[in-house]
N, C-alpha and C positions, 0 to 999 in steps of 0.2 A: 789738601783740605777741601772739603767738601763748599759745591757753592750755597751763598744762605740762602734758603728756604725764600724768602721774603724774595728773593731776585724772582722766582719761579712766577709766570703768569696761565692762564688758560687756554691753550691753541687754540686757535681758530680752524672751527670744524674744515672749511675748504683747505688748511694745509696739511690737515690731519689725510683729507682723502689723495691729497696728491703725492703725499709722501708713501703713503701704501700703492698709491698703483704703480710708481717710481719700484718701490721694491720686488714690487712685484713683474714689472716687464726689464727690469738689469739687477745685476750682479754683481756690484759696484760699480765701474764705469765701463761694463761691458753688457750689451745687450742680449739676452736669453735667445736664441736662438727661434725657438718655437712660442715667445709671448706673443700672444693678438694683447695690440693697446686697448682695445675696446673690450672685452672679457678685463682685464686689470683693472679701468675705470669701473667697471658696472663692478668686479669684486671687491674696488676698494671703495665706493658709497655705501654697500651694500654691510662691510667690516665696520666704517665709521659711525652706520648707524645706527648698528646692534650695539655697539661699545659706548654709545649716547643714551640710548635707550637701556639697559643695563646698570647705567649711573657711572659709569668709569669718567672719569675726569682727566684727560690728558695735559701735561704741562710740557710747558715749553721754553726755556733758557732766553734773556734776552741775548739781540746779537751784540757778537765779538766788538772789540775794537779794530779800528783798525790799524795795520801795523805802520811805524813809523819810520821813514826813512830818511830825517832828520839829525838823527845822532846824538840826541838828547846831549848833546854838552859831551866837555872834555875828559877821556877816558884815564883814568890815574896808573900811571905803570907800575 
């Protein structure tokens, strides 16, 4: 099921830009090879602020819980 709507908030433009140069210099957790960090930076302000300027509204999930290693109580066989 989808999460409700209502959880969604507005990112904050500075993680909007770090998340794009993130993608932009790795690969998931591996670093590109041939990224300059500083070319990623200048192309991800330069992304975040056309998509600002534009009217795009990016949203952003609050964060997770975190997991519990407690044991919530006794487990029934």
């Amino acid at each position: 099921m989808p999460d409700e709507p209502s959880a969604l908030a507005p990112a904050d433009p500075d993680d909007v830009r770090r998340a794009l140069a993130f993608a932009l210099t790795f690969d998931g957790r591996k670093r590109f090879r041939h990224a300059d960090e500083l070319a990623a930076h200048i192309t991800a302000q330069h992304l975040a602020r056309y998509l600002e300027l534009a009217g795009f509204v990016v949203m952003k999930k609050p964060p997770r819980a975190g997991h519990s290693t407690s044991g919530g109580g006794p487990v029934s066989p």
